[in-house]
N, C-alpha and C positions, 0 to 999 in steps of 0.2 A: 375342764379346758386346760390345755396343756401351753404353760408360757414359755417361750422358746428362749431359753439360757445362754448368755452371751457369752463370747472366748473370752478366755481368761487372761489376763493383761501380762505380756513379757515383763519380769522383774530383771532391773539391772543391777548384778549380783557385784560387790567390788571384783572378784577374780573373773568375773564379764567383762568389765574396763578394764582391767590391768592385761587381760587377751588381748581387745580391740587396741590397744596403743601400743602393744609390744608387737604386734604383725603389722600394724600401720608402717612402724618406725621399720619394719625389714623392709618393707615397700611394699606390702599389699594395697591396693584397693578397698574401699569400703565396698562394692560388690563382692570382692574377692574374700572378704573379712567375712559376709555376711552369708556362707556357706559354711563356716566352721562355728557359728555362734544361735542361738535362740534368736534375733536379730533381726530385722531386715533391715537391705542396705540404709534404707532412710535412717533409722535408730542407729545404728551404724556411723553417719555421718553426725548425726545430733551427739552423738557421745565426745567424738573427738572437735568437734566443737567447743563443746563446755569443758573439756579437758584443753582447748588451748595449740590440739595441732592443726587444724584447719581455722584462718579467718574469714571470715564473711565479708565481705567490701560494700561499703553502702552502695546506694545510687549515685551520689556524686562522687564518686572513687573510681564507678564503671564509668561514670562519661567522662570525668577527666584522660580517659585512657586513650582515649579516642580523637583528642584535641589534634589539628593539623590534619586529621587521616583523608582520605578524599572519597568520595561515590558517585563517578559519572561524572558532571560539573561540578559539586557540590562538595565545598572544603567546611571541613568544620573550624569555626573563628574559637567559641568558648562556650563552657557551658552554666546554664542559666537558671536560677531557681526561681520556682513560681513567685514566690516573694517579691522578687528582684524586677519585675517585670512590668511597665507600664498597661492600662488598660486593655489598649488595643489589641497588645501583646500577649494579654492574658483568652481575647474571646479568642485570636486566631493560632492560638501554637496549641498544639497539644499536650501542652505540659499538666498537671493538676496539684495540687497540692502535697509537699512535702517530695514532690518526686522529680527533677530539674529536667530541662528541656535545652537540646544543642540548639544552638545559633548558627547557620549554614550559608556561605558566598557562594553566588557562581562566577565562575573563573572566567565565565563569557561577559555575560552583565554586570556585574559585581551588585546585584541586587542580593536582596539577604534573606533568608526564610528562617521560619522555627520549625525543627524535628523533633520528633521520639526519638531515643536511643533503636526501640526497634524498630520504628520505620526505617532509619538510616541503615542498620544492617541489613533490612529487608531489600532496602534499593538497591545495596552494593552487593547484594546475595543476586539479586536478577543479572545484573550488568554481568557480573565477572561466570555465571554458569549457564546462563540460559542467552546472553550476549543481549539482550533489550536493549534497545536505541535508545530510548528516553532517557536524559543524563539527569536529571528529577529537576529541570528549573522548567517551568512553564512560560517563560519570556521567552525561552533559546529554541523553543522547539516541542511542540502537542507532544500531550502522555500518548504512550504507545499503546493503549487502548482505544484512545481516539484521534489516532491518525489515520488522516482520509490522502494521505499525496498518494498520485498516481492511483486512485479508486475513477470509477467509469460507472456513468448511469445513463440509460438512451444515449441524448447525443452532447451528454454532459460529461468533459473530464476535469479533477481539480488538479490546476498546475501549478499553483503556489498555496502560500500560507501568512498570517501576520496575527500576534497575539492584541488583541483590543482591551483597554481597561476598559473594566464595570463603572459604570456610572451611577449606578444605585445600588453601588456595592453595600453590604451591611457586612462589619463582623461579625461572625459565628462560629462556634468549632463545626458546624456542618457545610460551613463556608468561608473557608479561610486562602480560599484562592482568587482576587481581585484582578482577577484578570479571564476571558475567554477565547476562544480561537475563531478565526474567521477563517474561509478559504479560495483563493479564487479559483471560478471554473470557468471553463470556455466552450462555446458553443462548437462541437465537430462539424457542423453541419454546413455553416456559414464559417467558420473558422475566423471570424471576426466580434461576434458578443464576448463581453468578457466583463462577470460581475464579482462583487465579493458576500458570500453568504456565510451563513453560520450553520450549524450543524442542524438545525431545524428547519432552514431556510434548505437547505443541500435536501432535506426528505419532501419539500415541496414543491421543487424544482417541477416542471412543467420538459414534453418529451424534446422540447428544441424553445428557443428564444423568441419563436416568430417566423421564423426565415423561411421555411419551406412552405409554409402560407403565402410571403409574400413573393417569394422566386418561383412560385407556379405561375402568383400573376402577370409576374415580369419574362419569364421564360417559357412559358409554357410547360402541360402533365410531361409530354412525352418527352421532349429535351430534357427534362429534370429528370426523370427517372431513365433516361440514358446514360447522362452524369454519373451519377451515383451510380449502376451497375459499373462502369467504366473505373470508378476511383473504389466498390469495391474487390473489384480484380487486382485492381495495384498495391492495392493493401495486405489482398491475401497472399500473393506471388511477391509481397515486399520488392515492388518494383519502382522506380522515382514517380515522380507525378505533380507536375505544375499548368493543368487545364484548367479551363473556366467551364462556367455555364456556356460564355459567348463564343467559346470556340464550337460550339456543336447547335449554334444557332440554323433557323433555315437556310437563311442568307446567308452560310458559308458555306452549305451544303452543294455541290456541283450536279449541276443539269446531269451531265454524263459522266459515268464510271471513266474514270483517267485509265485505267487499265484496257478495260475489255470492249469500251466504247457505248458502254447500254444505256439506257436510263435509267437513272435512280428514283426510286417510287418514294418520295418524303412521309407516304403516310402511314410506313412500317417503323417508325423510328420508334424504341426502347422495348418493344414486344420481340422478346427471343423467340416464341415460337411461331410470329408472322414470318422473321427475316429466316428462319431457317428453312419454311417455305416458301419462299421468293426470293429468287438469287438476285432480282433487281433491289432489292432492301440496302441503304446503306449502312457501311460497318466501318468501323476505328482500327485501323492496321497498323502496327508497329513494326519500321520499316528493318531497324535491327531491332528485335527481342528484347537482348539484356539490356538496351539504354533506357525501357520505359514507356508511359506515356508523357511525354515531354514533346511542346509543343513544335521543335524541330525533328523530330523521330515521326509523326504520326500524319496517317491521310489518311482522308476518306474515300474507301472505293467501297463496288459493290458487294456483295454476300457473295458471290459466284468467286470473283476476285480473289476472296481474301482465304477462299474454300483452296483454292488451286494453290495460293502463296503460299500456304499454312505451314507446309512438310517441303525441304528439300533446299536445294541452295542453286542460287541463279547458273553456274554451270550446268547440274541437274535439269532444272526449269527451259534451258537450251538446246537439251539433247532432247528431251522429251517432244519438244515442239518439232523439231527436226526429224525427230522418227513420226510423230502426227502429221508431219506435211509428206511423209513420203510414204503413210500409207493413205494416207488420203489420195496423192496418184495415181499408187499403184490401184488401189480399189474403181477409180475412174476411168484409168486405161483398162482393167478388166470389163469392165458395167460396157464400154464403148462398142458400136459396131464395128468389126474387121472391115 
């Protein structure tokens, strides 16, 4: 059985040190150094170490460095050895023994956190290259991994925020944030619900408040689903819109087409493909286009009506009638007997 023989250990010869610090001293690199020598860079650097031209700066030499610097909200006050540190301090900072932990204000709250050295350059490594919102306080404002503003679910959007203390907070270092986020949503539907839930609450949100249960019963299937195509149209064409349920009640609905004089059939209301076949079906006209549906802008006239208004502009609309009534003459004094 063949034992497989280990490399054999670089010897640091004195005229190998006396190399490594004489190209140091011209300005080489220890990478640089470690092409012209038996060496790698590491042994490299361990030489001029113990020779006295590189220092080594503890940990509390790096975070002293650091004192004042900022990252997002978050100044650093001083830095703090595990020693030095009351209990509480000890379950929720990250620090551990022998190796200190910065003490962090925010410049909004003035509430105070404990950092790592690297989470602190990690934080200020995101802000300043990748531009992340989150300024690292969670009083001022959700970690931007869980922020929900401006997120949309069925007929829920969340339009605010507010941080909640834990009330059964425990310290831990797997839990050192005393604090959770809550957020308020609002109901689209009714545009009046408005609760505040939490991030688990927000997954079990339900598709509306209630509302469309109870405005069927109050307004009835087909006025409600008239509504709603009507305000999705204004939405999608981002047009104004300040209608109710109750303006598209029966009882505002008119016997006769104001336009053409017909009767309007109530029982084609919110079915697009009834009223497209029946010109007597009533329809929501916008009397000029670009102001919307806004309750001064709009009327209800027939499907026939609102076919003929659709295209053209009331000079148009003038001429056309005028040339219809004059072949409508002409075609009757022809039809007539001499």
């Amino acid at each position: 059985m063949e034992v497989a023989q280990s490399m054999p250990k670089k010897v640091r010869t004195p005229e190998m040190v006396m190399e490594i610090c004489r190209r140091y001293k011209d300005g080489e690199t220890p990478r640089q150094i470690a092409q012209h020598v038996e060496l790698g860079a590491q042994g490299v650097y361990h030489v001029l170490v113990d020779k006295g031209l590189i220092r080594v700066s503890t940990s509390q030499e790096k975070a002293d460095r650091i004192l004042g610097e900022t990252a997002g909200n978050l100044r650093v006050l001083k830095c703090v050895r595990f020693e030095d540190m009351d209990e509480v301090a000890r379950l929720t900072s990250p620090a551990s023994r022998g190796k200190p932990c910065l003490l962090t204000e925010c410049v909004k709250c003035q509430r105070k956190r404990y950092l790592s050295r690297n989470t602190f350059y990690s934080l200020r490594n995101r802000i300043r290259n990748r531009g992340n919102p989150f300024g690292g306080c969670y009083w001022c404002e959700p970690a931007g991994t869980k922020d929900m503003r401006g997120e949309h679910k069925d007929s829920w959007s969340v339009i605010g925020w507010r941080p909640v203390d834990k009330v059964d907070w425990q310290p831990s270092p797997k839990n050192f944030v005393p604090v959770r986020n809550e957020w308020l949503v609002k109901c689209t539907a009714c545009n009046q619900t408005e609760r505040w839930v939490d991030f688990y609450g927000w997954q079990c949100l339900r598709m509306t408040c209630g509302c469309i249960r109870n405005a069927t019963d109050i307004y009835g299937k087909k006025t409600l689903e008239w509504y709603r195509n009507i305000k999705f149209r204004a939405n999608r064409d981002n047009l104004p819109f300040d209608l109710e349920p109750e303006d598209l009640m029966p009882d505002k609905i008119p016997e006769f087409c104001p336009v053409l004089g017909i009767r309007l059939e109530l029982t084609e209301i919110g079915s697009a493909e009834q009223r497209m076949a029946n010109d007597n079906a009533p329809t929501l006209d916008k009397f000029i286009p670009e102001l919307g549906y806004v309750k001064t802008n709009v009327h209800i006239i027939s499907w026939r009506a609102n076919k003929l208004k659709s295209d053209g502009t009331p000079d148009e609309w003038r001429k056309v009638a005028e040339w219809c009534q004059k072949e409508d003459v002409k075609r009757r004094m022809r039809s007539s007997p001499s």
